[in-house]
VMD Tcl script that builds the backbone (N, CA, C; Angstrom):
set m [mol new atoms 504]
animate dup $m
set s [atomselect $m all]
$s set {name element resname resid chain x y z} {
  {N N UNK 1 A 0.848 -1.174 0.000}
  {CA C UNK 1 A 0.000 0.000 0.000}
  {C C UNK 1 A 0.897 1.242 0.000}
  {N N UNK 2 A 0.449 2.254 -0.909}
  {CA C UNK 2 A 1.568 3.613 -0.452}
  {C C UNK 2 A 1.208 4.176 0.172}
  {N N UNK 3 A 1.865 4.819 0.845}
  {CA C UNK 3 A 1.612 5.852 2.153}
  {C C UNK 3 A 1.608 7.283 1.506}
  {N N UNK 4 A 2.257 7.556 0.686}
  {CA C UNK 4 A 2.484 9.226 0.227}
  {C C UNK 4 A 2.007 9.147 -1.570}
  {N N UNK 5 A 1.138 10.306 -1.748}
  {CA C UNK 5 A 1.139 10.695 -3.408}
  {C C UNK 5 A 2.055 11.511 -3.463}
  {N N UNK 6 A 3.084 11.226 -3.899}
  {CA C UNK 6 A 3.936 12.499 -4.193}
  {C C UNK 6 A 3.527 12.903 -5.741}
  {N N UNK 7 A 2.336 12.667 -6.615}
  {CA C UNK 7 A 1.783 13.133 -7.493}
  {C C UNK 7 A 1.370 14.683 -7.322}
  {N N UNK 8 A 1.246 15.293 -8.586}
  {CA C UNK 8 A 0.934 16.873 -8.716}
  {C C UNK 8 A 2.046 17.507 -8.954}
  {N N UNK 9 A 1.219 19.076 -8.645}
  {CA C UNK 9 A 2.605 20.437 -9.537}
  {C C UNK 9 A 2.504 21.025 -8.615}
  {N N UNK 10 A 3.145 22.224 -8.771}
  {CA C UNK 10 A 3.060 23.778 -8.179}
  {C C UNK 10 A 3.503 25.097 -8.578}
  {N N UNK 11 A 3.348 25.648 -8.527}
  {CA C UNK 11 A 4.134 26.847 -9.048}
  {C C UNK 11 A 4.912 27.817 -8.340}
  {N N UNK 12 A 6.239 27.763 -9.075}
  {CA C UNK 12 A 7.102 28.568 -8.169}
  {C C UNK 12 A 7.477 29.555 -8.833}
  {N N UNK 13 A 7.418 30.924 -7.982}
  {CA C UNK 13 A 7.786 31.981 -9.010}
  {C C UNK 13 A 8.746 33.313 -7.940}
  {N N UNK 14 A 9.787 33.743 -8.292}
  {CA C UNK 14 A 11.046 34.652 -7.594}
  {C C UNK 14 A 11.091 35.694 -8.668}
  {N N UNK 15 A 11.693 36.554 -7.337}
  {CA C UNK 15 A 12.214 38.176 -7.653}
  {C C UNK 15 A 14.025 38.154 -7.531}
  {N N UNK 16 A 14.889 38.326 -8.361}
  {CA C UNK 16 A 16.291 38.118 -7.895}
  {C C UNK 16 A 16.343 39.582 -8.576}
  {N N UNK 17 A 17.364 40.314 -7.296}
  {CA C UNK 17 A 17.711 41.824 -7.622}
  {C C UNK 17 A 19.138 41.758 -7.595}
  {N N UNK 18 A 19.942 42.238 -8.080}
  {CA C UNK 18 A 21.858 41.509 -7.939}
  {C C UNK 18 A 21.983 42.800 -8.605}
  {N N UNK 19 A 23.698 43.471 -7.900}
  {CA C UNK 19 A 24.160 44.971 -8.329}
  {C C UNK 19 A 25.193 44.268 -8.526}
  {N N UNK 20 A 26.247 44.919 -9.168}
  {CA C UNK 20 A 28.072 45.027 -8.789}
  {C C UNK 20 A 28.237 46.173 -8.778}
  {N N UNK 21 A 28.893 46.712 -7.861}
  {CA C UNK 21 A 29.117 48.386 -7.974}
  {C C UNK 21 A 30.504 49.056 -7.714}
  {N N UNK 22 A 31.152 49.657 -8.456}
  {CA C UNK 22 A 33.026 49.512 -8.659}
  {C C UNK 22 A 32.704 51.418 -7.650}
  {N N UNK 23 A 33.614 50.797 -6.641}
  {CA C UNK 23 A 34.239 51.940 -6.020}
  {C C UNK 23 A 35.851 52.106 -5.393}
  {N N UNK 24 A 35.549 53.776 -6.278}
  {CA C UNK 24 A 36.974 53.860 -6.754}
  {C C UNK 24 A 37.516 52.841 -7.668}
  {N N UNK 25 A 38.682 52.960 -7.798}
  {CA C UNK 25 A 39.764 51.911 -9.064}
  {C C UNK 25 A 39.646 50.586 -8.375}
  {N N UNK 26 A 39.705 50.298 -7.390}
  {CA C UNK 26 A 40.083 48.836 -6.779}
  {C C UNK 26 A 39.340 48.288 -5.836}
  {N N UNK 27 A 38.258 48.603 -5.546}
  {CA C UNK 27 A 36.862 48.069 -4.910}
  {C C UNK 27 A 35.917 47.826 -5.641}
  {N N UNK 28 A 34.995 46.737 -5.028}
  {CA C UNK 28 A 33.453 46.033 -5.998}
  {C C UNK 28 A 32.672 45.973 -4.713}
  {N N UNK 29 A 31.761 45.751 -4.719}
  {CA C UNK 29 A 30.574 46.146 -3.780}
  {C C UNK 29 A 29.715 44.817 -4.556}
  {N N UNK 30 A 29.604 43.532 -4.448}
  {CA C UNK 30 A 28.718 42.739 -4.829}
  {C C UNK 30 A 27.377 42.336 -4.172}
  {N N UNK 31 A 26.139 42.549 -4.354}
  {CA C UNK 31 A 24.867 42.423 -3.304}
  {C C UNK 31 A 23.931 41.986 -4.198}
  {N N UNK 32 A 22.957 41.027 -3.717}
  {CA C UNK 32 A 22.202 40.159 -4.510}
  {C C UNK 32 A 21.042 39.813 -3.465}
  {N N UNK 33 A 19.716 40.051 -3.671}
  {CA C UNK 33 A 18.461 39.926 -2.868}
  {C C UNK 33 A 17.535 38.659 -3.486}
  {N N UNK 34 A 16.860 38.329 -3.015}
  {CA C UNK 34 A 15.708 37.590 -3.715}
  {C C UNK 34 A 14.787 36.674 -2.870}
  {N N UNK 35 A 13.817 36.594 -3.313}
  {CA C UNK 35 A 12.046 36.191 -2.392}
  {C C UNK 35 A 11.434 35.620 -3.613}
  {N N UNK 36 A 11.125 34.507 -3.519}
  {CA C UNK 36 A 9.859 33.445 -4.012}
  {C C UNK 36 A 9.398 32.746 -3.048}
  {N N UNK 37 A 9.050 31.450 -3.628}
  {CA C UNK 37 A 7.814 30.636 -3.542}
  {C C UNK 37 A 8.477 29.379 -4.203}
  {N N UNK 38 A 9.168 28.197 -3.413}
  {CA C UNK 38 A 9.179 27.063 -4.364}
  {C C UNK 38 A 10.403 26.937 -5.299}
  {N N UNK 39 A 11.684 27.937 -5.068}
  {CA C UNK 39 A 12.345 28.007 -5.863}
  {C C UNK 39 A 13.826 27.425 -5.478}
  {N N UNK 40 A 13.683 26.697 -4.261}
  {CA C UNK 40 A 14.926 26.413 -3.151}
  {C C UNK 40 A 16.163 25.704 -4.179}
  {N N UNK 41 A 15.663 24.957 -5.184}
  {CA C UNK 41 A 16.442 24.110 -5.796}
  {C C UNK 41 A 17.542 25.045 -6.614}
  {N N UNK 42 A 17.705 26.448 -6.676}
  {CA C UNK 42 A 18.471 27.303 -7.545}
  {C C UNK 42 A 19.485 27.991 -6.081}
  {N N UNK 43 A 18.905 27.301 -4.988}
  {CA C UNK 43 A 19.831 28.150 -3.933}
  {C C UNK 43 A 21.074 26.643 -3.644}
  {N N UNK 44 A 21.976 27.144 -3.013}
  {CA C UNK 44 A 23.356 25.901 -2.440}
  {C C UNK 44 A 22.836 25.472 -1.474}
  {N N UNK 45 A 22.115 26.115 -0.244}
  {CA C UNK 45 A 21.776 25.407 0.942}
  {C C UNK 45 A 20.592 24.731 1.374}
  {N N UNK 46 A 19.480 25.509 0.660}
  {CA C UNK 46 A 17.790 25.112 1.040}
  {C C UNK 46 A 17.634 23.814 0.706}
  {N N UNK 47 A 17.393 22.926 1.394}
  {CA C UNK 47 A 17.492 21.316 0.314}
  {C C UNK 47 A 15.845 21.059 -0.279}
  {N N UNK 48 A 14.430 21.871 0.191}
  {CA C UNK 48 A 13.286 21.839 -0.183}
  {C C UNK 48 A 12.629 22.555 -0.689}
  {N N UNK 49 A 11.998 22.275 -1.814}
  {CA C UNK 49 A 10.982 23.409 -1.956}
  {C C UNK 49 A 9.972 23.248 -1.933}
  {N N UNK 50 A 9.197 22.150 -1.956}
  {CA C UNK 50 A 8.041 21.993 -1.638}
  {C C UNK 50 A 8.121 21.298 -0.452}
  {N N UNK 51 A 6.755 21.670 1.042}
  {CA C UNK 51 A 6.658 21.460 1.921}
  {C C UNK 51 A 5.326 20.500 1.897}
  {N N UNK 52 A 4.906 19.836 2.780}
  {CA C UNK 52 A 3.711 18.823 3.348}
  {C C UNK 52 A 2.931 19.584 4.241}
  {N N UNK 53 A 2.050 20.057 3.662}
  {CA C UNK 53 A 0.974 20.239 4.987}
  {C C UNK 53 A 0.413 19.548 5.929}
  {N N UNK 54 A -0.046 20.171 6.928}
  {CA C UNK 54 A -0.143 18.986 8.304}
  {C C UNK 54 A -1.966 18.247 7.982}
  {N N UNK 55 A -2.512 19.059 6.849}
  {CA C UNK 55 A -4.066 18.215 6.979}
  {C C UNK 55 A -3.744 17.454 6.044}
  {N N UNK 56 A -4.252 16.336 5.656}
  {CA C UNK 56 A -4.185 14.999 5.061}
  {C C UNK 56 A -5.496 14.494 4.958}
  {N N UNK 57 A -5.898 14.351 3.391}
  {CA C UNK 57 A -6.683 13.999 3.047}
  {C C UNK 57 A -7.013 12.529 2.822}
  {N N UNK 58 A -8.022 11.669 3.677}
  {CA C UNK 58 A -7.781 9.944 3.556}
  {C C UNK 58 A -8.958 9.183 2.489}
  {N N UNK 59 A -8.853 8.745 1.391}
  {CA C UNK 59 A -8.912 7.958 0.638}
  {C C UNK 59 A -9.790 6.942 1.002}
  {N N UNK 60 A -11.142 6.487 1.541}
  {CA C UNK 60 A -11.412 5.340 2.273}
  {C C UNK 60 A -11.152 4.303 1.248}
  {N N UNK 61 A -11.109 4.784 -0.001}
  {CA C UNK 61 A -11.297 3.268 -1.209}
  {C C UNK 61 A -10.207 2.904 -1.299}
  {N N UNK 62 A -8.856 3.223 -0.937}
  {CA C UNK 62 A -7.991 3.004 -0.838}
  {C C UNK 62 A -7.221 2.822 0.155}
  {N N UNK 63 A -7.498 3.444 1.143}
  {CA C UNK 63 A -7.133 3.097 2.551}
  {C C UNK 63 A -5.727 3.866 2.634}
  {N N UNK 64 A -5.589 4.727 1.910}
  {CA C UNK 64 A -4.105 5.953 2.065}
  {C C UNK 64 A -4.275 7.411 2.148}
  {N N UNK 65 A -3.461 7.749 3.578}
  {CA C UNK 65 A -3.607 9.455 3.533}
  {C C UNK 65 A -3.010 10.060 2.737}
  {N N UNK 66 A -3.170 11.080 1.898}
  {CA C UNK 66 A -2.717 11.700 1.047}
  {C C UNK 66 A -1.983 13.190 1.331}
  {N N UNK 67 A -0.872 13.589 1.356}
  {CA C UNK 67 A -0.344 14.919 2.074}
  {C C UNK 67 A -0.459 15.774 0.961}
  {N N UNK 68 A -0.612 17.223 1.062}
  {CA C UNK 68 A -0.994 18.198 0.119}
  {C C UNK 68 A 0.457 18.712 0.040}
  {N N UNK 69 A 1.298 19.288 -1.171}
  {CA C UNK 69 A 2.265 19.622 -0.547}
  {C C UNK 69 A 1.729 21.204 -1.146}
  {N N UNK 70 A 3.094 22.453 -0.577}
  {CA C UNK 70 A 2.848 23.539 -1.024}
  {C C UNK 70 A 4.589 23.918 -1.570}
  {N N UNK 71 A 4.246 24.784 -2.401}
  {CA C UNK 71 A 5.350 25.689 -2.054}
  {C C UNK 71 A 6.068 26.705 -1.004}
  {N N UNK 72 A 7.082 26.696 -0.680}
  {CA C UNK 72 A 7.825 27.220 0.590}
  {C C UNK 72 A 8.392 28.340 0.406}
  {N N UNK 73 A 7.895 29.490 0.733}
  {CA C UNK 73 A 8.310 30.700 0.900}
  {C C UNK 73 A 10.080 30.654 1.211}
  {N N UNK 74 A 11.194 31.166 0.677}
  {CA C UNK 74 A 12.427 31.773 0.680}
  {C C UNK 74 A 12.934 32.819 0.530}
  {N N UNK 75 A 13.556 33.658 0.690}
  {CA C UNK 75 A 14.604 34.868 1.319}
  {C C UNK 75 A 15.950 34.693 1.232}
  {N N UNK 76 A 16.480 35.330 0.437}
  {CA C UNK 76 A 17.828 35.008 0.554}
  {C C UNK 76 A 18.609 36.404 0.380}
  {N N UNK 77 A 20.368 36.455 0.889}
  {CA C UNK 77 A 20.756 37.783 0.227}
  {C C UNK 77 A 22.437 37.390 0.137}
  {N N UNK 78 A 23.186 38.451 -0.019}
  {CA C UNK 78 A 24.365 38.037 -0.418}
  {C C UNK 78 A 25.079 39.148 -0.269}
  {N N UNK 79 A 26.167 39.766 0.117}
  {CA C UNK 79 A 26.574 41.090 0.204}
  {C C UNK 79 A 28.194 40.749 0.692}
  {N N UNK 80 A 29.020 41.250 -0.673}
  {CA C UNK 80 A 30.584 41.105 -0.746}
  {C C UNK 80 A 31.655 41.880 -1.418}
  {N N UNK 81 A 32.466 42.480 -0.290}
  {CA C UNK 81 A 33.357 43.425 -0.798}
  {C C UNK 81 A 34.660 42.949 -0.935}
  {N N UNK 82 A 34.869 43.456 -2.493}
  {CA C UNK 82 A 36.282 42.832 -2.809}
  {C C UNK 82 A 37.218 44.107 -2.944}
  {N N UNK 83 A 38.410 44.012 -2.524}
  {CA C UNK 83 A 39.239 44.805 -2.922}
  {C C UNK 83 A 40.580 44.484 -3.320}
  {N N UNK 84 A 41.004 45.289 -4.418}
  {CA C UNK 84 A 42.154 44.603 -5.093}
  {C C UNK 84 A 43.562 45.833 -4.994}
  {N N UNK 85 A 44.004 45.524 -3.652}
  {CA C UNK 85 A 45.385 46.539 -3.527}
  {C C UNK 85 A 46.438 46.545 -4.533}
  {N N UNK 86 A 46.824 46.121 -5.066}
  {CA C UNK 86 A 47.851 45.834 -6.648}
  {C C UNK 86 A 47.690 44.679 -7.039}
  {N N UNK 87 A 47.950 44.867 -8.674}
  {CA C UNK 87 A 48.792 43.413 -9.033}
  {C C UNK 87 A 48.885 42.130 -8.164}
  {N N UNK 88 A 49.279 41.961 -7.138}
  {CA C UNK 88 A 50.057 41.026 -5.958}
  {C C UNK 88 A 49.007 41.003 -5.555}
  {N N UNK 89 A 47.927 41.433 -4.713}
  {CA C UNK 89 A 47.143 40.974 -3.595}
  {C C UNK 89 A 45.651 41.693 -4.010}
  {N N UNK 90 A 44.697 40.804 -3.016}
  {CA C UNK 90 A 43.291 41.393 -2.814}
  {C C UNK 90 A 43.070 40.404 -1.505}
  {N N UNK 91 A 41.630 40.986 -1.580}
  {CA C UNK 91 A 41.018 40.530 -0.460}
  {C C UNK 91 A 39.490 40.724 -0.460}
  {N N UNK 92 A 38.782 39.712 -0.001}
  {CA C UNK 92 A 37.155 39.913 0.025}
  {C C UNK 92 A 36.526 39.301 1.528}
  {N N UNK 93 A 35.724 40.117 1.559}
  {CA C UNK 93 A 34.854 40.221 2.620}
  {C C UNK 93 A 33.054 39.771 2.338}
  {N N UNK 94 A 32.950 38.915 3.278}
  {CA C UNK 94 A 31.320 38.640 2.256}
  {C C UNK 94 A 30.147 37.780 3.510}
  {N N UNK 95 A 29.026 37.934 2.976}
  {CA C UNK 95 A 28.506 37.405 4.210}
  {C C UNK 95 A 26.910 36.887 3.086}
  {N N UNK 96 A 26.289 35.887 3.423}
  {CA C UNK 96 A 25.054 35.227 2.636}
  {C C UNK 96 A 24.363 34.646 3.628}
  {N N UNK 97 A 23.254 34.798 3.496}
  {CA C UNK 97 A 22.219 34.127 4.346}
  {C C UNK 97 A 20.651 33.371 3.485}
  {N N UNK 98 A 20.114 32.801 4.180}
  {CA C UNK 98 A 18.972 31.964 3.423}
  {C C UNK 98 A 18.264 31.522 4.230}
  {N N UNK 99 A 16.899 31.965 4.272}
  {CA C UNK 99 A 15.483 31.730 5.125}
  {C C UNK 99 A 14.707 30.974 4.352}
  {N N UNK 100 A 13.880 29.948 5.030}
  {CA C UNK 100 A 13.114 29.052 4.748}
  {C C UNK 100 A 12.018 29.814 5.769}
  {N N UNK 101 A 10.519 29.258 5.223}
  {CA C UNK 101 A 9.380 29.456 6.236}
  {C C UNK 101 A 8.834 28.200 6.063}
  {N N UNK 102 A 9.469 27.626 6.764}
  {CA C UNK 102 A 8.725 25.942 6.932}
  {C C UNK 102 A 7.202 26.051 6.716}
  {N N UNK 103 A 6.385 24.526 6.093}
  {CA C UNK 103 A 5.175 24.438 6.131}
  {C C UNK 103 A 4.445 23.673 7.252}
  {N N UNK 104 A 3.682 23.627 7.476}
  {CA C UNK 104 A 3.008 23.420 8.947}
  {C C UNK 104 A 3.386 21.840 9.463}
  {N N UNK 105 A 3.810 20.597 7.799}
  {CA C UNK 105 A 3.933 19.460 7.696}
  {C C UNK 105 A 5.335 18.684 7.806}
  {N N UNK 106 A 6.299 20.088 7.850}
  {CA C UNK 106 A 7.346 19.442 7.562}
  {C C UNK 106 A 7.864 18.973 9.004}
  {N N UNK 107 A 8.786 18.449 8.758}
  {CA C UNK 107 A 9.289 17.583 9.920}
  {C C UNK 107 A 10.091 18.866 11.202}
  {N N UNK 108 A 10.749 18.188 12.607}
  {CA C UNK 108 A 11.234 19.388 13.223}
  {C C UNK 108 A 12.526 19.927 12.744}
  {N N UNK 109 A 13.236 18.436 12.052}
  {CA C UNK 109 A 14.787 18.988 11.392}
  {C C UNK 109 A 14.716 19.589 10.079}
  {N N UNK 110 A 13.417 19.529 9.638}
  {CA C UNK 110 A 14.346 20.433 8.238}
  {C C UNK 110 A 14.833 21.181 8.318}
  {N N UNK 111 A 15.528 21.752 7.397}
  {CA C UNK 111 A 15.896 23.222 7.241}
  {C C UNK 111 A 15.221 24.168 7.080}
  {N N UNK 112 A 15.646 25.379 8.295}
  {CA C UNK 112 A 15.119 26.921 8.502}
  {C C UNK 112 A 16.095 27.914 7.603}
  {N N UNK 113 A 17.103 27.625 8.104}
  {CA C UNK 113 A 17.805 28.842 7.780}
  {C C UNK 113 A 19.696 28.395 7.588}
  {N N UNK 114 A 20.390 29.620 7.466}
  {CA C UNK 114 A 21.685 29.010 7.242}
  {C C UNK 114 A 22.347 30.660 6.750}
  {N N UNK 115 A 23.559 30.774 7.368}
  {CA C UNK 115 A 24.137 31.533 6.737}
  {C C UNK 115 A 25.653 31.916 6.998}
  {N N UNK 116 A 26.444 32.340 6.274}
  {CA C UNK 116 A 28.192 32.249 6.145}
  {C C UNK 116 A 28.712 33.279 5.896}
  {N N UNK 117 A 29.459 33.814 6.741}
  {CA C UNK 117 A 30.682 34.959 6.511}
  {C C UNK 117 A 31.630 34.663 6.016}
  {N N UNK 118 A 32.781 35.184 5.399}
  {CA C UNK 118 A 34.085 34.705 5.335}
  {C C UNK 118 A 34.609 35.965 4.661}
  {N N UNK 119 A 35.846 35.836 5.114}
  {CA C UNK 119 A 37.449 36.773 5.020}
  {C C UNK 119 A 38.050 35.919 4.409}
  {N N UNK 120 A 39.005 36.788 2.905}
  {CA C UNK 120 A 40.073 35.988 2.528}
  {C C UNK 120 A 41.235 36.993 2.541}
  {N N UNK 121 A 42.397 36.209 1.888}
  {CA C UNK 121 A 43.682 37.341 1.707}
  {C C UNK 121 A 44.388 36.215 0.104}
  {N N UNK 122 A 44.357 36.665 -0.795}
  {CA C UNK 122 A 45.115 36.326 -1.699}
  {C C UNK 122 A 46.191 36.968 -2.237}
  {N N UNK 123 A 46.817 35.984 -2.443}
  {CA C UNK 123 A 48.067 37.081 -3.291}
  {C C UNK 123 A 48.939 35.700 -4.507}
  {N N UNK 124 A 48.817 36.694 -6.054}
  {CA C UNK 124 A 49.188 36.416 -7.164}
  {C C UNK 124 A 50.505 36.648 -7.359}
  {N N UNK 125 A 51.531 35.584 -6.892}
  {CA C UNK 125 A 53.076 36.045 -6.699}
  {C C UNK 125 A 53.875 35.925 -8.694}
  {N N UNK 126 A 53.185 35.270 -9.452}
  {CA C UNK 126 A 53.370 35.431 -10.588}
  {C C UNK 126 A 51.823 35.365 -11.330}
  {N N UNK 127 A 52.361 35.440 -12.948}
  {CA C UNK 127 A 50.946 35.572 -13.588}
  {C C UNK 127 A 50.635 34.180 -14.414}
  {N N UNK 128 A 48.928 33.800 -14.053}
  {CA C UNK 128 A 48.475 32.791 -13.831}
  {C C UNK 128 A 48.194 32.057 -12.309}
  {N N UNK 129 A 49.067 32.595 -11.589}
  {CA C UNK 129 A 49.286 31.823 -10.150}
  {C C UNK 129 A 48.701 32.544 -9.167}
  {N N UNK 130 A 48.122 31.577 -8.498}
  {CA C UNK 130 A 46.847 32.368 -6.689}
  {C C UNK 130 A 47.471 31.493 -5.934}
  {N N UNK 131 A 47.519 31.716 -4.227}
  {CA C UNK 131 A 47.803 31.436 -3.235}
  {C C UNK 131 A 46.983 32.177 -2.289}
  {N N UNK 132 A 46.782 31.492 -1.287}
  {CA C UNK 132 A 45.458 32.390 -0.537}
  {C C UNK 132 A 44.936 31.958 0.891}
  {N N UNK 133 A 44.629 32.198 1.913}
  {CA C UNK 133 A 44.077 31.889 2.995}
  {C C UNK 133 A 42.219 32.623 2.877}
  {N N UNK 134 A 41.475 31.909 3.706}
  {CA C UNK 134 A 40.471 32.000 3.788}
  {C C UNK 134 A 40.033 31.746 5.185}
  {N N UNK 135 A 38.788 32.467 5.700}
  {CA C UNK 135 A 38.672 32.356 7.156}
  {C C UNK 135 A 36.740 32.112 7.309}
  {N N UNK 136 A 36.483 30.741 7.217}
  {CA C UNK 136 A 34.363 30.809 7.170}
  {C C UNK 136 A 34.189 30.718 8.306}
  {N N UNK 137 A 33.106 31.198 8.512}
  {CA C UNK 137 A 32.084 30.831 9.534}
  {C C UNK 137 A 30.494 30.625 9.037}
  {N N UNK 138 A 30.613 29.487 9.618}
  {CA C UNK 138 A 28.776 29.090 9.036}
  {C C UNK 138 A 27.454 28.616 10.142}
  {N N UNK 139 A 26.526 28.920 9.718}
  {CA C UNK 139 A 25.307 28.382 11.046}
  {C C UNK 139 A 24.436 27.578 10.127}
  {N N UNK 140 A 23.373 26.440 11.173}
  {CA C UNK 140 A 22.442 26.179 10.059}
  {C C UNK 140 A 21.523 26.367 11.524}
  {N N UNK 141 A 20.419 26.494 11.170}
  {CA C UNK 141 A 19.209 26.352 12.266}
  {C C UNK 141 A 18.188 25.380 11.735}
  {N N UNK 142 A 17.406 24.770 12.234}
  {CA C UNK 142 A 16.519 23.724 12.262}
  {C C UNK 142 A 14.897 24.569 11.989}
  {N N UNK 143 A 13.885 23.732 11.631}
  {CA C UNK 143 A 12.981 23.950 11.702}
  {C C UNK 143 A 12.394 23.979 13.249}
  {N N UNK 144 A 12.111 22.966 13.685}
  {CA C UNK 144 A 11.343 23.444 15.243}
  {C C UNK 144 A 11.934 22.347 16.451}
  {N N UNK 145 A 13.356 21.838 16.038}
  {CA C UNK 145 A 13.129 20.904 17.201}
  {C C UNK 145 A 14.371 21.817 18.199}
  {N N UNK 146 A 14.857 23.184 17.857}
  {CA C UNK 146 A 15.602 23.831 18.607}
  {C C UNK 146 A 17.057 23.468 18.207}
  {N N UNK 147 A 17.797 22.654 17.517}
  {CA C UNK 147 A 18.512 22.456 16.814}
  {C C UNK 147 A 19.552 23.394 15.956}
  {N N UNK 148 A 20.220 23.413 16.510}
  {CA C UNK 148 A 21.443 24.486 14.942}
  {C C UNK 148 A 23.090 24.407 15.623}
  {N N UNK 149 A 23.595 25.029 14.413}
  {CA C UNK 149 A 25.226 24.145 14.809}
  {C C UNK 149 A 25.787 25.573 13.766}
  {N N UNK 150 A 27.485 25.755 14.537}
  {CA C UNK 150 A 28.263 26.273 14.242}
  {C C UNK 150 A 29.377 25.754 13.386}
  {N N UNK 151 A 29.591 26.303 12.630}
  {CA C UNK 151 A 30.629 25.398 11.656}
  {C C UNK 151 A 31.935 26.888 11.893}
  {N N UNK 152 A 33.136 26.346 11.632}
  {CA C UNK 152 A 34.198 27.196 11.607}
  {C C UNK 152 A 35.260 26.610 10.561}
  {N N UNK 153 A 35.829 27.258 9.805}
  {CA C UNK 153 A 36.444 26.362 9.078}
  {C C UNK 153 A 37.618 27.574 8.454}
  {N N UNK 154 A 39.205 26.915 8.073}
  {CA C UNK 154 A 40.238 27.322 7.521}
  {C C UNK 154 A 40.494 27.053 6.321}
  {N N UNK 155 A 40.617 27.837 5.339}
  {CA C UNK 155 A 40.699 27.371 3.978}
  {C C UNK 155 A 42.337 27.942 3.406}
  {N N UNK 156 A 42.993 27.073 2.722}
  {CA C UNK 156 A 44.111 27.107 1.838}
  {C C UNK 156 A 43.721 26.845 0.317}
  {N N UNK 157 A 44.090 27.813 -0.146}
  {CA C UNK 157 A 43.987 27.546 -1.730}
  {C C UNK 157 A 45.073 27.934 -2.707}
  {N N UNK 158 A 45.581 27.157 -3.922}
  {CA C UNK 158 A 46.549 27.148 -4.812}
  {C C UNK 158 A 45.746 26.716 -6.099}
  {N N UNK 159 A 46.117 28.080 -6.815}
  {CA C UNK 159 A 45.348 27.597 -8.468}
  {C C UNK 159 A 47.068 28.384 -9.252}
  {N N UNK 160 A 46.584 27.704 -10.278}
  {CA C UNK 160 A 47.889 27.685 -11.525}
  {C C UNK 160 A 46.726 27.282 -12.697}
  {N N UNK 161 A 46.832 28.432 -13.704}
  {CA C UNK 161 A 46.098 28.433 -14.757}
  {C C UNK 161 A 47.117 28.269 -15.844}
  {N N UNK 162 A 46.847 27.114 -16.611}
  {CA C UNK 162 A 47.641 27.042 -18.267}
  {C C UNK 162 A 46.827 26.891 -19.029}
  {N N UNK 163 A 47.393 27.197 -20.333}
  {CA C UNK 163 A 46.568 26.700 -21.595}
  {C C UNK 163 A 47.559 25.989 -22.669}
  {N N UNK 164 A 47.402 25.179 -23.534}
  {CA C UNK 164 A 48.233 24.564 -24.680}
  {C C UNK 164 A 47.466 24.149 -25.802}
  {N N UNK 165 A 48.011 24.790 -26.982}
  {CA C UNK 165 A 47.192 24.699 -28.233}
  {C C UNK 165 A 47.629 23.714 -29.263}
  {N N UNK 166 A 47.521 22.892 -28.865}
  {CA C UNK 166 A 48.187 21.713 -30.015}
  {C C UNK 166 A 47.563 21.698 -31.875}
  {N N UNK 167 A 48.061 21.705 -32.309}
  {CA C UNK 167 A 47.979 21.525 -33.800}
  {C C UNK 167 A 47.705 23.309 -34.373}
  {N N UNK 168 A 47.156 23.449 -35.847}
  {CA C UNK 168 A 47.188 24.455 -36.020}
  {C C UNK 168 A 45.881 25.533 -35.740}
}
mol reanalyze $m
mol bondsrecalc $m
mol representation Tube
mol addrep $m
């Protein structure tokens, strides 16, 4: 017997507002907003977009409750300043966050919310070549069982870009 129709649609529909804004010669100002309905699958962290409502419709000819699902309201934003002191070095500053409004059905762990700062320092000691430290901090919060966790984390990074054009 099944327990769930995960049959049907919904409609999901978002507003995404995103600037870059150059101040002075060697600063960027990057900021990015946005609010729908159902659209979680275009974000990195939200893992749902459609939610289960808590009334359930039962089937007697079949003998299965049926959950309604909806679309799930989201919020998200993004706001990151880069600055590029010479040639040799930059550095960015940045912070993102992402709201869920749970539906009345979903469980206590889903996901509510979540969001990450981070500081870097790079520096391009030749051309093609990055070297770099990075500094995150991340949260996630739970839907309702009181639940959420701190993440901290150190990042090292090394990129080397080539290209080679074989034949004519």
């Amino acid at each position: 017997m099944q327990q769930f129709n995960l049959e049907g649609d919904a409609l999901g529909w978002g507003l995404n507002l995103s600037s870059g804004i150059t101040v002075g010669e060697k600063n960027r100002i990057h900021a990015q907003v946005v609010y729908g309905m159902g659209i979680q699958n275009y974000f990195n962290d939200a893992p749902a977009d459609i939610g289960a409502k808590a009334v359930t419709v039962s089937d007697t000819s079949f003998g299965a409750a049926y959950d309604i699902g909806e679309p799930l309201p989201v919020f998200g934003v993004v706001l990151f300043y880069d600055h590029y002191g010479n040639a040799k070095w930059s550095t960015s500053i940045g912070y993102s966050r992402v709201d869920v409004e749970n539906s009345s059905g979903q469980v206590a762990s889903a996901f509510k919310s979540g969001q990450y700062g981070l500081v870097n320092l790079l520096h391009y000691p030749v051309p093609d070549m990055m070297v770099g430290g990075e500094f995150q901090y991340g949260r996630r919060e739970n839907n309702s069982d009181g639940w959420s966790a701190d993440d901290v984390r150190v990042q090292i990074s090394f990129r080397y870009s080539f290209s080679q054009t074989i034949g004519g």
